[in-house]
N, C-alpha and C positions, 0 to 999 in steps of 0.2 A: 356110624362112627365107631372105630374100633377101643376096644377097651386102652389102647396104650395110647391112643389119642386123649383117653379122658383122663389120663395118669398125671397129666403135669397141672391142671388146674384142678383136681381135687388134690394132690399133694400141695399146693400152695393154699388153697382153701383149710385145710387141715391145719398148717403152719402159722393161717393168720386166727383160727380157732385156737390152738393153744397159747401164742403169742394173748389173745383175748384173756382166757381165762388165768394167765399168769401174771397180769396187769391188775383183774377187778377180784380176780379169787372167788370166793363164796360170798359178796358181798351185795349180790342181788338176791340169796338168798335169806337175807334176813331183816325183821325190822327193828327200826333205832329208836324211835319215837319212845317217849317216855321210860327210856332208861338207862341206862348210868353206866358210867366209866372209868376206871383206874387207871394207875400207870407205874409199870416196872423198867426201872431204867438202868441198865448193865453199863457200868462206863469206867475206861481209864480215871486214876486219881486226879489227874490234872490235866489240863491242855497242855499239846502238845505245840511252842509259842518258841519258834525261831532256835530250833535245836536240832543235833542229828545232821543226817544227810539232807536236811532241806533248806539249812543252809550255810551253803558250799561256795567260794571263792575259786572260780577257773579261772588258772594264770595261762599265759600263750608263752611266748618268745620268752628271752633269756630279758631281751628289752624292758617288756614287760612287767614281768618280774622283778627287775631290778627300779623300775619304777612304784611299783607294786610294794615295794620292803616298807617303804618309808610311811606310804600311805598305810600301810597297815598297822603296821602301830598305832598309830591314831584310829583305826577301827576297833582295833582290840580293845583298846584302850575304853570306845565308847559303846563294846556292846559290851562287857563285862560290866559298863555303868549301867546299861542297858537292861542286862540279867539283873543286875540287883533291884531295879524299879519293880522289873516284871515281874522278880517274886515276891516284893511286898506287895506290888496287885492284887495276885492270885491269891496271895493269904487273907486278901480281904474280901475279895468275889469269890462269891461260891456258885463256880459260872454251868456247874452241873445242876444246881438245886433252880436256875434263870429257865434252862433249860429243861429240864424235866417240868417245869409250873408251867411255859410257855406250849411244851410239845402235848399236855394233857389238854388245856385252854382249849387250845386249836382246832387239834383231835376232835374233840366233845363237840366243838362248834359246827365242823365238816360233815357230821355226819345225826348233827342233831339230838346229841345226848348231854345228860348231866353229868360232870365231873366228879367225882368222891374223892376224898384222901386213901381211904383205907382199899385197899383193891379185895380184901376177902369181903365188901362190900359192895360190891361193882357188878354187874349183868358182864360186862365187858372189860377184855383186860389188852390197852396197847405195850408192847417188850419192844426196849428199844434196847439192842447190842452196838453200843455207842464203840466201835472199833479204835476209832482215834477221830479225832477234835482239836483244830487250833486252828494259831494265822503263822504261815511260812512266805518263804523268799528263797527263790535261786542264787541271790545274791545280797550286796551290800547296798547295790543301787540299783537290784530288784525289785518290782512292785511287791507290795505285802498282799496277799489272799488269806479271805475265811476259808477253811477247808472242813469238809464234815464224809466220815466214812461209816455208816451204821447200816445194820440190819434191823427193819422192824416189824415187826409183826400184831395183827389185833386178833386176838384170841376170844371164844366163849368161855367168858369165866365157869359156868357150868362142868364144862366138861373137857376142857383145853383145844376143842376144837379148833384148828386155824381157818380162821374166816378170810384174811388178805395177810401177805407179805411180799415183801420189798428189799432191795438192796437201794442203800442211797449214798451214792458219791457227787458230792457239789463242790465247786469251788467256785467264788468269785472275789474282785479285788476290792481291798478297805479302803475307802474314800473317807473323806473327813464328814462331809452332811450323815453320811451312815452312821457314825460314830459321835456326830455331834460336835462336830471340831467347828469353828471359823476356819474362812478360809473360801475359794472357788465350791463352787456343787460341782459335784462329779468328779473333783481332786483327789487322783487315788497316790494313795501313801509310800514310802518305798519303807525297806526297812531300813536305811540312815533316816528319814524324815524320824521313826517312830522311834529311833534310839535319841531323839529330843522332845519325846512327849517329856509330861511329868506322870503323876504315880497316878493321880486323879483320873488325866488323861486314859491312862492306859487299864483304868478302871473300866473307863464305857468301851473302850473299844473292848474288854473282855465280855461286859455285858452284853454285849453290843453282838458279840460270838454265837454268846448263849441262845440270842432271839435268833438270831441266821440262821441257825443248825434246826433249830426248835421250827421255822419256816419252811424249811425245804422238807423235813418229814411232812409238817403237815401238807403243802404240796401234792406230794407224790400219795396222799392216802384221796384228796380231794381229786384227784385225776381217775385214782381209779373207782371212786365212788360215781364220778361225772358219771364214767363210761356204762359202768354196774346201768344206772338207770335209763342207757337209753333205751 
């Protein structure tokens, strides 16, 4: 067999080696057993909840459009009522502190250590570079989605060694059982449904934020942990 025959299955053997190693990291080589874990959590001040370019009203035709005027008032009307609930929510969720309690819990659980507060306390340190965080909509009569964009990483609190990192983008849609609504199971929300919650309402669905983002890190460290020990 000539050497340029063996070139394409050791370059793909190569390829699924580093794909390997950039899933589990250093995390086969270390043990977790009896010892402990912080959490540094780098995050926007707020979520980011139904603003911006995510969400955007595409008009077609002049038809459209002119059918489009009227109703929109009355949009405006009810997401600017909308905005106001949302930010006495946010003033009373502190959906980053749900989140960082939930993303350390998890963490600690996945890989079998003790949690700490204080991280200059900790054998191990997970850094969560919380990018941006919320629930968005294409539209008015768009489904509403949790969205989560972080980088994370678990470090040796020792020496800052990188043991495993990660990029995590997730989104799925807010349904009310998620959120704790009455209502069908599996009823996912739009964002007109959610410009008639109340403030309460729009409490758990922020809480509610906090656990999803907090779920999908831990996730993705449980995947690569799986893999680490086969």
């Amino acid at each position: 067999m000539s050497i340029r025959a063996v070139r394409g299955p050791l370059a793909l053997l190569l390829l699924l080696a580093t794909a390997s190693c950039a899933t589990t990291g250093r995390l086969a080589e270390y043990e977790f057993q009896d010892r402990t874990v912080g959490l540094v959590l780098l995050t926007p001040p707020r979520p980011d909840v139904f603003t911006g370019d995510r969400f955007d009203v595409v008009r077609g035709s002049w038809q459209e459009t002119l059918l489009a005027v009227g109703g929109e008032l009355v949009k405006e009307h009810q997401a600017s009522e909308l905005r106001e609930r949302l930010d006495r929510a946010v003033a009373r969720v502190d959906v980053a502190a749900t989140l960082g309690d939930q993303t350390l819990e998890r963490a600690a659980r996945v890989l079998r250590l003790t949690p700490v507060e204080e991280v200059r306390d900790a054998d191990f340190e997970v850094e969560v570079d919380l990018r941006s965080y919320g629930i968005a909509a294409d539209g008015w009569d768009a489904r509403a989605h949790f969205f989560v964009d972080a980088h994370v990483r678990l470090l040796d609190a020792r020496d800052g060694t990188e043991v495993w990192a990660r990029d995590v983008e997730e989104s799925d849609p807010v349904n009310r059982e998620y959120i704790g609504l009455n209502g069908p199971a599996g009823d996912v929300l739009t964002a007109a449904a959610m410009a008639g919650l109340e403030v309460h309402e729009i409490e758990r669905a922020l809480e509610a934020l906090g656990g999803y983002a907090a779920e999908e890190i831990a996730e993705q460290l449980r995947r690569g942990w799986e893999k680490a020990r086969r």
